[in-house]
C-alpha positions as CSV (number, residue, x, y, z in Angstrom):
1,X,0.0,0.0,0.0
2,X,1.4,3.6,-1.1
3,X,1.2,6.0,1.9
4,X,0.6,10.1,0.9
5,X,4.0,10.4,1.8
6,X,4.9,8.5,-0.8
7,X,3.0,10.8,-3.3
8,X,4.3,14.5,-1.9
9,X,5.1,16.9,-4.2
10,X,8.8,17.7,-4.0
11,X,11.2,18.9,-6.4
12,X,13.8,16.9,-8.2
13,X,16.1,16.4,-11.3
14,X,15.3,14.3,-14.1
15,X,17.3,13.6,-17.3
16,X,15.2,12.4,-19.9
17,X,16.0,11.8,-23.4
18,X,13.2,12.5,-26.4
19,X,13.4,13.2,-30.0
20,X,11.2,16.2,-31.5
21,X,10.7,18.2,-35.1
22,X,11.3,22.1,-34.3
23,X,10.4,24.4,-37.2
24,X,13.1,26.9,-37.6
25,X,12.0,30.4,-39.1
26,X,14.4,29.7,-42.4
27,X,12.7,25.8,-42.7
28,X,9.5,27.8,-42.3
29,X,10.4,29.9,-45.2
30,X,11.6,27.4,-47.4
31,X,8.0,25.5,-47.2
32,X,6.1,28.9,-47.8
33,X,8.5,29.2,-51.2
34,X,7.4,25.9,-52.6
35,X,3.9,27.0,-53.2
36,X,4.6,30.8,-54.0
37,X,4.3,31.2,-57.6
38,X,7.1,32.8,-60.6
39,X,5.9,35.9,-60.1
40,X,5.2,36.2,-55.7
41,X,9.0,34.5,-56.2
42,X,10.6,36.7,-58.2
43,X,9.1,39.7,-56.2
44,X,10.1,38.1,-53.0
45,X,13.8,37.6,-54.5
46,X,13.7,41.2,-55.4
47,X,12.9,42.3,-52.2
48,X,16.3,40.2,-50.5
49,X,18.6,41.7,-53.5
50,X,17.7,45.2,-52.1
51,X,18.1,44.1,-48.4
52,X,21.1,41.8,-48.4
53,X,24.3,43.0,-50.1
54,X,25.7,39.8,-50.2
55,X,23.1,38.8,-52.7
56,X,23.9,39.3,-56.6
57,X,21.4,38.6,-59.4
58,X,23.0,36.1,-61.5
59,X,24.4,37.2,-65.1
60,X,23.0,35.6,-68.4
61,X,24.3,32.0,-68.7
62,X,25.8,33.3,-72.0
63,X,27.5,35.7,-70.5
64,X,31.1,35.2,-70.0
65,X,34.9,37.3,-68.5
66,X,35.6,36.8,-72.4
67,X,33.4,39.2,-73.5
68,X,35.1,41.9,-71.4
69,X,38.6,41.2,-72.0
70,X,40.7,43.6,-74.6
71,X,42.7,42.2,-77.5
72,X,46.3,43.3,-77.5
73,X,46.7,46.4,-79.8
74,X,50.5,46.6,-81.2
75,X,49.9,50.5,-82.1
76,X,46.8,51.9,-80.3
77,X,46.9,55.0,-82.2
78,X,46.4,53.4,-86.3
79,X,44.6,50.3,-85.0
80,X,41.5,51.9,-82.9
81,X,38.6,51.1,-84.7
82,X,36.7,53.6,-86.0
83,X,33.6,53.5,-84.6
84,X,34.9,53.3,-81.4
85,X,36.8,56.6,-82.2
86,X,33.3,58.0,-83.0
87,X,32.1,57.5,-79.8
88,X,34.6,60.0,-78.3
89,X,33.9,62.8,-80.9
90,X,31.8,65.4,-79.6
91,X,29.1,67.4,-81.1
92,X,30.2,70.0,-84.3
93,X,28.9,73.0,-81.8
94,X,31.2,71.7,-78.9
95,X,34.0,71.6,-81.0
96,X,33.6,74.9,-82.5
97,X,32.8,76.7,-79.1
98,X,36.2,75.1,-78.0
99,X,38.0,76.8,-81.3
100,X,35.9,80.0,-80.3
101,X,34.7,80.3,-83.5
102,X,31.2,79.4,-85.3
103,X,30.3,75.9,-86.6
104,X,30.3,76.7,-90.2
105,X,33.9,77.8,-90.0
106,X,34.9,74.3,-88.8
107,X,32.3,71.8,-90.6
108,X,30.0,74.2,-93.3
109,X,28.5,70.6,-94.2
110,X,27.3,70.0,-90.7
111,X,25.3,73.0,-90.2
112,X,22.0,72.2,-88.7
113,X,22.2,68.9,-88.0
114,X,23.6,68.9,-84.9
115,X,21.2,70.8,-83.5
116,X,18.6,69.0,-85.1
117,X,20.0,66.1,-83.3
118,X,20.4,67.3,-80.5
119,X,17.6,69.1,-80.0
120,X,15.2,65.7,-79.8
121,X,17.3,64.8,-76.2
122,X,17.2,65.4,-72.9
123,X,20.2,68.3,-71.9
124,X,22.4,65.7,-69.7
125,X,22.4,63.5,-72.6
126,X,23.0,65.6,-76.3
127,X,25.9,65.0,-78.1
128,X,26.6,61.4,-76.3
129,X,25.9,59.2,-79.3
130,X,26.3,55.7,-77.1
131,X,23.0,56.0,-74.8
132,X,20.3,54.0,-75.0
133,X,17.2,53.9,-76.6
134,X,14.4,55.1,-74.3
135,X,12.1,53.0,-73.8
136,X,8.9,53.6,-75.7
137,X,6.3,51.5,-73.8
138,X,7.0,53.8,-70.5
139,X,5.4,56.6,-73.2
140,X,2.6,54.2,-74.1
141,X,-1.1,55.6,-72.6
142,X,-3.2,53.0,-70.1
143,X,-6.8,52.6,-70.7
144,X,-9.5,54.4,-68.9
145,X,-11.2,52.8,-65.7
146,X,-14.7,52.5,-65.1
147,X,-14.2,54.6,-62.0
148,X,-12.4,57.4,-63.7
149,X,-14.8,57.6,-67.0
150,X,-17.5,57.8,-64.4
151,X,-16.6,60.2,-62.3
152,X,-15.8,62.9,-65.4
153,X,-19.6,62.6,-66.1
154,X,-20.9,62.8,-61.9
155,X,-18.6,65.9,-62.1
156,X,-20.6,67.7,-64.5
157,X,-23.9,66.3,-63.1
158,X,-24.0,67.0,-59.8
159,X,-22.7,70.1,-58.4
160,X,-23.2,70.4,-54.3
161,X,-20.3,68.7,-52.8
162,X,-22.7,66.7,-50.7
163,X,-23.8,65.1,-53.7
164,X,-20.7,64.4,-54.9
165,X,-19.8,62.9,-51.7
166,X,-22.5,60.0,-52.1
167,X,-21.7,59.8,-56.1
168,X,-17.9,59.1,-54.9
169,X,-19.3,56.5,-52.6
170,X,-21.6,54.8,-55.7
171,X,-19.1,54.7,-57.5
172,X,-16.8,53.3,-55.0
173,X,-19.6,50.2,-54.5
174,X,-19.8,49.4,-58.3
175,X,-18.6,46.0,-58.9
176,X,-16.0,45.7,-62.4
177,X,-19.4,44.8,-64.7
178,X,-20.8,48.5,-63.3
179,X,-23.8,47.0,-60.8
180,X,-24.1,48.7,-57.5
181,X,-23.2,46.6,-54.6
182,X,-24.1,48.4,-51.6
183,X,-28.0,49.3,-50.7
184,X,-28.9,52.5,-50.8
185,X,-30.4,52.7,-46.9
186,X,-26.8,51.1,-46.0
187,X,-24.8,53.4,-47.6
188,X,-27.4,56.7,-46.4
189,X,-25.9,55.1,-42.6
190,X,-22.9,55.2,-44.0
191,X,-22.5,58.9,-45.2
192,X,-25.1,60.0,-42.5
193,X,-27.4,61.1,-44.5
194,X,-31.5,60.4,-46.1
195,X,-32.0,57.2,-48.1
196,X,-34.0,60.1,-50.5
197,X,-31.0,61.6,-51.0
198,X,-28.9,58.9,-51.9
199,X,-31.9,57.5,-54.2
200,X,-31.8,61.0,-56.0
201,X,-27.9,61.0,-56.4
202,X,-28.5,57.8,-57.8
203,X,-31.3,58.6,-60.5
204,X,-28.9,61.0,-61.8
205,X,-25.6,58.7,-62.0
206,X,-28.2,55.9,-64.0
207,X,-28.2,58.7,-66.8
208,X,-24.2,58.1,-67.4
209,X,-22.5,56.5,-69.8
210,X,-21.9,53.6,-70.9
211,X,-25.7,53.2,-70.0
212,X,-27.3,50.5,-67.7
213,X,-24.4,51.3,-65.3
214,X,-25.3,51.8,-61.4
215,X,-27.9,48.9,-62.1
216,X,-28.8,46.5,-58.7
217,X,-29.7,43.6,-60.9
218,X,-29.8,42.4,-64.5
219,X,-33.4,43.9,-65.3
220,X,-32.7,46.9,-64.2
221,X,-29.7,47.1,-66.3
222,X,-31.5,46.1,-69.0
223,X,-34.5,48.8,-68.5
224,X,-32.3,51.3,-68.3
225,X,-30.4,50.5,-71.6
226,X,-33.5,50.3,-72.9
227,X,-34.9,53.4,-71.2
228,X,-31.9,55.3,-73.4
229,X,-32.8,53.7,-76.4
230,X,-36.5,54.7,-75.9
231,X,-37.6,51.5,-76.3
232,X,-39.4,50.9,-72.9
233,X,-42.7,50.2,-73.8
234,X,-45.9,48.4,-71.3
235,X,-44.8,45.4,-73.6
236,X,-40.9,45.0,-72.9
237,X,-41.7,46.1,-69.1
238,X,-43.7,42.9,-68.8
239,X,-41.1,40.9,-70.4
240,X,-38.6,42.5,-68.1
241,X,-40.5,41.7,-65.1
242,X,-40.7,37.7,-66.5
243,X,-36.9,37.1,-66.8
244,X,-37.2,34.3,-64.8
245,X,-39.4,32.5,-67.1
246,X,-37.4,33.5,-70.1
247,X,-34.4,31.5,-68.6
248,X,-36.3,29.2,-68.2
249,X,-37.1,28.9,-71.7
250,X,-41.1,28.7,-70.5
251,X,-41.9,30.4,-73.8
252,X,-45.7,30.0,-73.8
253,X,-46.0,31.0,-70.2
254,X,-44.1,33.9,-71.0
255,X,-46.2,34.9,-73.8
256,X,-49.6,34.7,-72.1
257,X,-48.0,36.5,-69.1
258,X,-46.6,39.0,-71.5
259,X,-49.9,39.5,-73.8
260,X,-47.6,38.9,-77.1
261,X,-47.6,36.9,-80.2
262,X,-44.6,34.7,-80.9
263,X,-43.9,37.1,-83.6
264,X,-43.9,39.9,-81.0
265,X,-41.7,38.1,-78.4
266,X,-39.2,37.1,-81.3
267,X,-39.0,41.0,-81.9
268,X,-38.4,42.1,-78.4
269,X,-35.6,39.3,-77.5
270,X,-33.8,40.4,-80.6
271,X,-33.8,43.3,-79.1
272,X,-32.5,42.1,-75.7
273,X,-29.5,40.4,-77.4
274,X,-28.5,43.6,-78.6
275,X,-27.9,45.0,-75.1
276,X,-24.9,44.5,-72.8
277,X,-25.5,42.7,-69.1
278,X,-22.5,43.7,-68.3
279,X,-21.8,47.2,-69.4
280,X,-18.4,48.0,-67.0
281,X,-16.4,45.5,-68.3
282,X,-15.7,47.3,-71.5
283,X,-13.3,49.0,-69.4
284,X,-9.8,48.6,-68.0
285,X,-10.1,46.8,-64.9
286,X,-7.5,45.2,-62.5
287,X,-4.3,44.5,-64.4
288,X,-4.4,40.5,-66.7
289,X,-1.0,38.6,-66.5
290,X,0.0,36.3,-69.1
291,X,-0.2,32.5,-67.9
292,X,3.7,31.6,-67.9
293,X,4.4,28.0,-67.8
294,X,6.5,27.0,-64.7
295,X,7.4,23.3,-66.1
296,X,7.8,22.1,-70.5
297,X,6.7,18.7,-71.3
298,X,7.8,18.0,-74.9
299,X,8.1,14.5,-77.0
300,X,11.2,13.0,-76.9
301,X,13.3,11.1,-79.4
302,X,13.5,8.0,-77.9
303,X,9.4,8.5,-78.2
304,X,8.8,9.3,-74.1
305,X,8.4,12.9,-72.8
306,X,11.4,15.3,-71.5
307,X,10.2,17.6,-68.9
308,X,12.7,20.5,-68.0
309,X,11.6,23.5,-66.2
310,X,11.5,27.0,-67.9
311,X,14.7,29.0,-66.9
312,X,13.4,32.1,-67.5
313,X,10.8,32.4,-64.7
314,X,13.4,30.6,-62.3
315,X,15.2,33.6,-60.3
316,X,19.0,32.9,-60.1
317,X,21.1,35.0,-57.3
318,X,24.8,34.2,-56.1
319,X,26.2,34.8,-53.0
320,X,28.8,37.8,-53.5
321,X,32.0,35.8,-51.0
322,X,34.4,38.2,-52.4
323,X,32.7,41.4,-51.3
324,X,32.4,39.6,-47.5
325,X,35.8,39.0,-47.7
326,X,36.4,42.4,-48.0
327,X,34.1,43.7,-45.8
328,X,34.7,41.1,-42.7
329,X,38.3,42.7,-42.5
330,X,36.6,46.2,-42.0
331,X,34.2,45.1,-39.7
332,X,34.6,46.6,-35.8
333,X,32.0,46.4,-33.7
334,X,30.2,42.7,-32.8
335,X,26.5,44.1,-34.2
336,X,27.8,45.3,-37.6
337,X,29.8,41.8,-37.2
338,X,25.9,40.2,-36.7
339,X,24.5,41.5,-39.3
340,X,26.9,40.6,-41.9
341,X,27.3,36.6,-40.8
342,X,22.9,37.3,-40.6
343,X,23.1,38.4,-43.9
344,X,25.9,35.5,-45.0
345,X,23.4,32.9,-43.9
346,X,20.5,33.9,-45.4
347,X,22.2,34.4,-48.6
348,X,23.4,30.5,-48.6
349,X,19.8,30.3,-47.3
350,X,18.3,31.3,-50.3
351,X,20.3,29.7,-52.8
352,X,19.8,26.5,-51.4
353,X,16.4,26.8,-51.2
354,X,16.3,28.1,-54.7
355,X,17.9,25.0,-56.0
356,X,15.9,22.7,-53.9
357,X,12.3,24.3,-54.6
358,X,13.2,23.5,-58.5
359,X,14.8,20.1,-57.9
360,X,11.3,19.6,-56.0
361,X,9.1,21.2,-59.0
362,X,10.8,19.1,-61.3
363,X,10.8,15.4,-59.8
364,X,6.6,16.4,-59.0
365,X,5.9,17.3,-62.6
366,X,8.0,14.1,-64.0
367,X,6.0,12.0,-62.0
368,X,3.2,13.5,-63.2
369,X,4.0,12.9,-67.1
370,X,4.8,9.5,-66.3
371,X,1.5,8.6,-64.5
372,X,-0.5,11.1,-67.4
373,X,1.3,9.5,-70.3
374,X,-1.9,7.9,-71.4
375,X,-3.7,12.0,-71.4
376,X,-0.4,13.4,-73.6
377,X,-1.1,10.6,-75.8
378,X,-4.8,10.3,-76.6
379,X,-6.5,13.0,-74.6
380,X,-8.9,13.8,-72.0
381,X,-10.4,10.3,-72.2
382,X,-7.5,8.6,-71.2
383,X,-6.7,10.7,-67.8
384,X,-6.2,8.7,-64.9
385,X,-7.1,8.9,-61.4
386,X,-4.2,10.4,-59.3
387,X,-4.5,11.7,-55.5
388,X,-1.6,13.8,-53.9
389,X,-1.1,10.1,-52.2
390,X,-0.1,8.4,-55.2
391,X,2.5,11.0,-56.1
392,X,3.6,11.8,-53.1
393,X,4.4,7.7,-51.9
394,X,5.9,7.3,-56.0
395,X,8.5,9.9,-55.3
396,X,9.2,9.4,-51.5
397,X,7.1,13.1,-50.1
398,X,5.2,14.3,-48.0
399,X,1.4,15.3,-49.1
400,X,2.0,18.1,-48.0
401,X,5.0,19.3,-49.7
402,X,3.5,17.6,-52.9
403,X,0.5,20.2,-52.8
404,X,2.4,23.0,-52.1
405,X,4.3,22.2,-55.2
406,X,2.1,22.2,-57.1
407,X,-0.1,25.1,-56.0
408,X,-0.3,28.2,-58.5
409,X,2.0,25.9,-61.2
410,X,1.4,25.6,-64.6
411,X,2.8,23.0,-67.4
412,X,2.9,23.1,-71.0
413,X,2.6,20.2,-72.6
414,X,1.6,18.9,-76.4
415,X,-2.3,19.1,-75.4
416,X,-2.0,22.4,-74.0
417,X,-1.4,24.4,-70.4
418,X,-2.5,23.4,-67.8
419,X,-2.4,23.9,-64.2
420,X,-0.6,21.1,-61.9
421,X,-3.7,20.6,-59.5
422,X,-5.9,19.8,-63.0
423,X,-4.3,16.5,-63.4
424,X,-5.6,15.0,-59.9
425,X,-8.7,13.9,-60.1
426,X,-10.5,10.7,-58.2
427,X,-11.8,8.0,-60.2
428,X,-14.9,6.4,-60.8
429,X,-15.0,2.7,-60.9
430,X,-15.5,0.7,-64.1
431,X,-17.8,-2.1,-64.3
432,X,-16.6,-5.5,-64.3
433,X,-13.5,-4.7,-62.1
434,X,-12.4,-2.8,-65.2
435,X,-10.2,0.1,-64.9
436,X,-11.1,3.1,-62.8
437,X,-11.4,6.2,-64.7
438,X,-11.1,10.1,-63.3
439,X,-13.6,12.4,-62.3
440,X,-11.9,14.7,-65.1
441,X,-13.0,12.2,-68.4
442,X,-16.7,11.6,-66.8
443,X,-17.0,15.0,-67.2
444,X,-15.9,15.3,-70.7
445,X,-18.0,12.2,-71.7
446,X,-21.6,14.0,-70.1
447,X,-20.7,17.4,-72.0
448,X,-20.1,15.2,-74.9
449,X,-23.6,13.5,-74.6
450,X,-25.3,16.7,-73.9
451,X,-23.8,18.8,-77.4
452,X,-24.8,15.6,-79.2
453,X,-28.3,15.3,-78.8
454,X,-31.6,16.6,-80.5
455,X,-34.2,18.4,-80.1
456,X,-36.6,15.5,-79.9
457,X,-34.1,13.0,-78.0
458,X,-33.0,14.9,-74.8
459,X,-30.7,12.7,-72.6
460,X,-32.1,12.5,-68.7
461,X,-29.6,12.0,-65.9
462,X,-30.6,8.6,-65.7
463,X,-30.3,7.3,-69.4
464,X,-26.9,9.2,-69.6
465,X,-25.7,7.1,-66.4
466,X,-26.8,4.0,-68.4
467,X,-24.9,4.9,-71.6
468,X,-22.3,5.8,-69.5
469,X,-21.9,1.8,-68.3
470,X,-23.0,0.7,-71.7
471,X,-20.5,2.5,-74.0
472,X,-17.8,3.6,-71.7
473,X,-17.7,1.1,-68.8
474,X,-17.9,3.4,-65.8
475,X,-20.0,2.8,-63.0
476,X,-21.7,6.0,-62.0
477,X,-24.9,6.6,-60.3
478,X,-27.5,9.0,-61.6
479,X,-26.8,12.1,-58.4
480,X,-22.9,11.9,-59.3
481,X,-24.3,12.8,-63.4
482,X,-26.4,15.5,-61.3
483,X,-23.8,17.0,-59.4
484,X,-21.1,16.6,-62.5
485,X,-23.8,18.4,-64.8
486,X,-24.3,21.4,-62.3
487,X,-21.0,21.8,-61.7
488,X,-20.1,22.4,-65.2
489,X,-24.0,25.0,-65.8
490,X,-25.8,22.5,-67.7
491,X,-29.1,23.1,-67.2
492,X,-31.8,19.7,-66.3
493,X,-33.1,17.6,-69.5
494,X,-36.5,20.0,-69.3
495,X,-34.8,23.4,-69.7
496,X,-32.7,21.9,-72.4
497,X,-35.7,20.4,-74.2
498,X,-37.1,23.9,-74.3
499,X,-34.3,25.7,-75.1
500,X,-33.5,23.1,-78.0
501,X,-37.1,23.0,-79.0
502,X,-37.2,27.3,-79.7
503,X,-34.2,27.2,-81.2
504,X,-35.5,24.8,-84.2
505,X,-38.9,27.1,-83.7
506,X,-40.8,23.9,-82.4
């Protein structure tokens, strides 16, 4: 039997011995610059050039100490080349207010077209014939905004500065297709103010161009277009205030709600495809960047696939040793000597990581190609499913680290570009114990179902489950056809029989 004393609380030493996984802050870093893509990379590399001074950005690869060394000259006067002598001649007007004379005394055949020349550059730079060419797309104009094109035209329309206050404000709420975001009683709390007066601010801002801008929902975008066009009749009101039938393709509903002919209807929805649901995005909006593959898949000679990854999105610094070398001998006091064995370490840091992060990119994406081959070859039809799992266990990863890989990475290959995460997909069993096939190829087999059929021969979820087994072999139960079908905005077998139907003018 254990007596209390036995259990008192007293203090001691103990030695233990255990084994743990501590995150350092560089580690950290590393993992965060696996999934950063080329261009978060390159602006975080910029960022450490301008910070560290042991870091260098790398020279081109074809850039060699050759091209800067000087051949041996045995008379340096009679063999300088002569454009190289050019370069050190100064302009006629120079050389002529040096002789203190005029410049048609010295060169009569030069007269004027020095200072022509001249004359087109900037004052530190005339008469130096070996600058640069400026750069002409820093001179080339940036579109308009919708913000800026609208507030020219509230500027003109409304005059008390109150006004203009909650026109600043509507057109700080407008979304990049030009519909007003923010409720009118919201924003009055906002600003402090009536919900009449932000009603009538916004009665005047409906009149601007490009019209149907400043719209809360698609009819009213469309009235108002329509309004401009004086086309707003009792008859297009009603069909405004039906939409929801219209997308629905319920055309004889629509007609008896709408007191129309077919003839009448056809009329007024040629005149609704004439208008623009989206008016604001005819203007600039944020900034587009170009899609820059990170990894190349092309066919090789031997008939399998070389991947390589694209150099010129890859950022490539060196560590400068030979200016820390310099520097260490300078070096007095211990926190100047801190910062430069900080900055030392985070240099070697960086380049390691570098060099790891595209070793990393690249054995990812050639596991990829190998388990894909049967998509480069043939197609959508033939992609197979793949989990993180599967590429991650093939090339001894993590998960982990295998989805931050490939997070924001994109690879070119013969069938196009794609992004990494497209090519895993989870798989649908085939009947029979036959081969699973992805999620990716189901999907492409229901669109292809859905473009081929007629009018008179719509396809249900259930009968395209069934040709699915029939002609493809894949299992796949009617709600998965439903969910695929949704996901990629086809609409059910009865809106499709309508729409189908009015197009052939059933």
């Amino acid at each position: 039997m254990v007596g209390l004393n036995d259990l008192a609380l007293t203090p001691r030493l103990e030695l233990r011995q255990a084994q743990s996984l501590t995150l350092t802050p560089q580690l950290m870093q590393s993992i965060r610059l696996l999934q950063l893509s080329h261009l978060e990379l390159n602006a975080f590399v910029e960022a450490e050039l301008l910070r560290n001074p042991l870091l260098d950005a790398a020279e081109p690869e074809d850039f060699t100490d050759r091209d800067l060394e000087v051949a041996p000259r045995g008379n340096e006067d009679l063999a300088e080349d002569l454009v190289e002598r050019g370069e050190h001649i100064g302009a006629a007007a120079d050389i002529a207010s040096s002789m203190d004379t005029e410049v048609d005394n010295v060169f009569p055949e030069q007269v004027g077209q020095d200072s022509i020349r001249d004359s087109t550059r900037p004052p530190e730079i005339r008469g130096r014939a070996t600058e640069d060419a400026p750069d002409l797309e820093q001179y080339v104009s940036s579109g308009i905004s919708l913000a800026d094109h609208l507030s020219g035209q509230i500027n003109l329309l409304v005059t008390h500065p109150a006004d203009r206050l909650i026109a600043r404000s509507l057109i700080d709420s407008l979304d990049e297709a030009g519909y007003l975001t923010t409720d009118c009683a919201q924003l009055a709390e906002q600003l402090g103010t009536d919900p009449e007066d932000v009603e009538a601010v916004l009665d005047l801002a409906q009149t601007c161009e490009p019209a149907g801008v400043f719209a809360r929902n698609v009819r009213e975008c469309l009235m108002l277009q329509l309004r401009e066009r004086d086309r707003l009749d009792p008859m297009m009101q009603a069909l405004l205030d039906h939409l929801d039938l219209l997308a629905s393709h319920e055309l004889q509903r629509l007609m008896k709600e709408v007191r129309c002919s077919a003839e009448d209807l056809s009329d007024m929805l040629a005149e609704l495809r004439e208008l623009d649901p989206k008016p604001g995005l005819r203007f600039d909006g944020a900034p587009m960047q170009a899609i820059v593959p990170d990894v190349y898949v092309r066919e090789a000679q031997d008939g399998g696939w070389s991947v390589e990854l694209n150099s010129d999105v890859l950022p490539k610094v060196l560590v400068n040793r030979t200016y820390y070398a310099r520097v260490s001998k300078q070096v007095r006091s211990p926190k100047e000597k801190e910062f430069l064995v900080d900055c030392l370490q985070t240099a070697n840091w960086l380049t390691k990581s570098l060099d790891q992060r595209a070793q990393t990119i690249l054995r990812v994406a050639s596991e990829i190609v190998r388990m894909q081959d049967g998509f480069l070859v043939h197609g959508v039809t033939h992609l197979r499913p793949m989990t993180l799992k599967m590429v991650a266990d093939a090339i001894d990863m993590h998960e982990s680290t295998v989805s931050r890989v490939t997070a924001n990475k994109f690879i070119a290959t013969p069938r196009g570009l794609f992004e990494m995460k497209y090519f895993f997909t989870t798989g649908l069993s085939g009947s029979e114990g036959g081969e699973d096939h992805s999620a990716e190829s189901v999907r492409h087999f229901i669109k292809q179902m859905v473009d081929a059929e007629s009018a008179t021969a719509i396809l249900s979820d259930d009968t395209i489950a069934a040709r699915m087994k029939a002609d493809h072999g894949i299992e796949v139960a009617r709600r998965t056809v439903t969910k695929y079908r949704e996901a990629m905005n086809i609409p059910s077998s009865v809106i499709r029989r309508r729409q189908k139907r009015s197009l052939v003018g059933a």
